[in-house]
RODO-2510 file (C-alpha; in nm, 4 decimals, decimal comma):
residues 139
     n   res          X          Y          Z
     1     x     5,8433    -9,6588     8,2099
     2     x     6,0345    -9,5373     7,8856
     3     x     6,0559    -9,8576     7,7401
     4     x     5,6623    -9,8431     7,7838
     5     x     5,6487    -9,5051     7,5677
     6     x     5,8978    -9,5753     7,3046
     7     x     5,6830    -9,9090     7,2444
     8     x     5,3872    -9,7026     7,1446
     9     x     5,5051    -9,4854     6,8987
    10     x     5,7501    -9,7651     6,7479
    11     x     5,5990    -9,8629     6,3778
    12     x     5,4158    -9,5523     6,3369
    13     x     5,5428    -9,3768     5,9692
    14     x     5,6507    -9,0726     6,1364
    15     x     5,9021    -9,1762     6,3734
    16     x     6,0585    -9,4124     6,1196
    17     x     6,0531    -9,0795     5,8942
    18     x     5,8716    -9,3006     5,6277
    19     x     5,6306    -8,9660     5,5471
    20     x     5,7277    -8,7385     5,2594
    21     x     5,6846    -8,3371     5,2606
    22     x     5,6138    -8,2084     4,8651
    23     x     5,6848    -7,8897     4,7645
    24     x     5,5331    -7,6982     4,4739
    25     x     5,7228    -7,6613     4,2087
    26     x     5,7779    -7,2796     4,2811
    27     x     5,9660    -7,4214     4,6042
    28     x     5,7241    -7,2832     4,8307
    29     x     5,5614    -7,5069     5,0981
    30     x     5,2047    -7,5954     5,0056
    31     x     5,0664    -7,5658     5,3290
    32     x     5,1503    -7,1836     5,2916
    33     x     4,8963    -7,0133     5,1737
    34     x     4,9382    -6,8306     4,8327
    35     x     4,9792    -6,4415     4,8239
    36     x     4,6555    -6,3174     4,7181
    37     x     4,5679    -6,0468     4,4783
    38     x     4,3807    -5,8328     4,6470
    39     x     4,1562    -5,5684     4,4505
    40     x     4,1383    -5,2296     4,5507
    41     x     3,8078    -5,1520     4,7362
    42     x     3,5212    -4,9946     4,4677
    43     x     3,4585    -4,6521     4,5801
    44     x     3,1398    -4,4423     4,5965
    45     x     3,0132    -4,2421     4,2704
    46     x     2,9891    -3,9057     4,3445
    47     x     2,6895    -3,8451     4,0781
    48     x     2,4608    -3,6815     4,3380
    49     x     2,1902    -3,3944     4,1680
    50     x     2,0548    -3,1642     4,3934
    51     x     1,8565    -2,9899     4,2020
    52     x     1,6280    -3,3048     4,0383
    53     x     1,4651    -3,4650     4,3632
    54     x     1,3940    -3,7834     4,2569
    55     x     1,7472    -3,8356     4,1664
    56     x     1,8828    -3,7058     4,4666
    57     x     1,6276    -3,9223     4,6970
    58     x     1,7472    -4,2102     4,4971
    59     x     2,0965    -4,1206     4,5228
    60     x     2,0640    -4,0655     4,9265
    61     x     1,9910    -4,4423     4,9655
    62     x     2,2382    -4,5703     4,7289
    63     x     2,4871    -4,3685     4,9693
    64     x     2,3559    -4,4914     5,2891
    65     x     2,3723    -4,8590     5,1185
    66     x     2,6851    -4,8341     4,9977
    67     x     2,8461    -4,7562     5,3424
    68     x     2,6457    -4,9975     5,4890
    69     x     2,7432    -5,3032     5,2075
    70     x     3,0000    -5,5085     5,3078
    71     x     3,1231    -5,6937     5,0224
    72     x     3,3043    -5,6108     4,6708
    73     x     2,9418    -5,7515     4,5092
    74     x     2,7162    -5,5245     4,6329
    75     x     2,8778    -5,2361     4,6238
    76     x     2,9342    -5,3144     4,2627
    77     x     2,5810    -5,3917     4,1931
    78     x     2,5003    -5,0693     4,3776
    79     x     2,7242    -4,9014     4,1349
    80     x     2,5827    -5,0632     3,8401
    81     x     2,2141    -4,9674     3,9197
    82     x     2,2628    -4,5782     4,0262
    83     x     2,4943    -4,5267     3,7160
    84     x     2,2079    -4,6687     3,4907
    85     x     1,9475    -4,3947     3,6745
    86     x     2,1952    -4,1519     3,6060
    87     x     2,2082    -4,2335     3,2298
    88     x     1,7850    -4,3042     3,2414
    89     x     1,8547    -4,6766     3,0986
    90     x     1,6329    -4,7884     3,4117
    91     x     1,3247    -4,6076     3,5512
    92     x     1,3356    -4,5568     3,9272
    93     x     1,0979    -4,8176     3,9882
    94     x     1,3093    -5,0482     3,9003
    95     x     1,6299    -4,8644     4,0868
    96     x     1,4390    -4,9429     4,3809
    97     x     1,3237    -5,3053     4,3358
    98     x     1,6723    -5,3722     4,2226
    99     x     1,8718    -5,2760     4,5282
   100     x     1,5817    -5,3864     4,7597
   101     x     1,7474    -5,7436     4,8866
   102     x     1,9877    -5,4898     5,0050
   103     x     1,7240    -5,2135     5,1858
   104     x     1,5924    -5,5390     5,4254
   105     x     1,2339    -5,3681     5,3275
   106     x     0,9855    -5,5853     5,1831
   107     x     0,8347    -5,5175     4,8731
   108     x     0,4553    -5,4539     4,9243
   109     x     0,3111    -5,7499     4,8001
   110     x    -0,0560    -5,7595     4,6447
   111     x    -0,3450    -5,6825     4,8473
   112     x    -0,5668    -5,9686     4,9053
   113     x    -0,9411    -5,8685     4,9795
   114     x    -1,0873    -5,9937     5,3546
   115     x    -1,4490    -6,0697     5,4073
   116     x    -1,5896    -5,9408     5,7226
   117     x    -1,8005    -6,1355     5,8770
   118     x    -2,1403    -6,0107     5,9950
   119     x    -2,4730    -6,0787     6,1764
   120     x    -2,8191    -5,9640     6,2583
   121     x    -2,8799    -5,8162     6,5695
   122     x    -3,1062    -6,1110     6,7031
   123     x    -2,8353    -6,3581     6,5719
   124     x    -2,5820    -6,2059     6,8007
   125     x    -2,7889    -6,2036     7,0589
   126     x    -2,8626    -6,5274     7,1207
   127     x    -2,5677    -6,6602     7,0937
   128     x    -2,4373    -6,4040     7,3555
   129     x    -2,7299    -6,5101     7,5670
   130     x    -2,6269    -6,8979     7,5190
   131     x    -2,2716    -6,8349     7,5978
   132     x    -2,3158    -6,6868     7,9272
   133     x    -2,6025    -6,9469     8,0101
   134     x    -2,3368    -7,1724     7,9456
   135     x    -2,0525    -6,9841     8,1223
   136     x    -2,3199    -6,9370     8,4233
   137     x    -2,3948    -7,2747     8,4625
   138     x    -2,0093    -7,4043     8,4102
   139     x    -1,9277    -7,2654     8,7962
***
């Protein structure tokens, strides 16, 4: 029964140690994974204004989607659009449309006009008149 095992694994390049393991040139494996540089996490402006409203509204989402925001991007965007309301280089409608990917709120789109449709009284009446004549005489 051994003879039958050592059969199967004879010619194969790793028992006859015919593979080769390269190391970078640094001498660290390369299978390792490289130490990562890590930036520090972006932290929250503190640019709040109670006493303009609009600002503070503003300023009272941007906080709520900063916590939520989960990656270095949007928190950076985030940052990027509430310190350009607090300088006035953007209007607030376009704080809002910026950071609403983030707000999972659609934007309201344009309103398309509906036609009702309507009929004379006789109209409707026969043709509520032929629908239960038909309905009667389906049993």
């Amino acid at each position: 029964m051994k003879n039958l095992w050592k059969n199967s694994y004879r010619g194969t390049p790793i028992k006859e140690r015919k593979t080769f393991c390269f190391t970078a040139e640094s001498g660290t494996n390369m299978t390792e994974e490289p130490n990562r540089i890590e930036t520090p996490p972006l932290e929250k402006l503190m640019v709040d204004d109670a006493t303009n409203f609009p600002f503070h509204a503003a300023y009272v989402v941007y906080s709520e989607l900063f916590d939520a925001a989960v990656g270095n991007e949007a928190k950076s965007e985030l940052n990027r659009n509430i310190e350009a309301l607090k300088q006035n280089t953007i209007d607030y409608e376009t704080f809002y449309r910026n950071i609403a990917h983030h707000r999972k709120i659609a934007l309201p789109t344009q309103q398309s006009r509906f036609s009702i449709e309507t009929q004379r009284k006789r109209d409707w009446r026969m043709k509520s008149q032929r629908e239960e004549r038909i309905r009667r005489h389906k049993k």
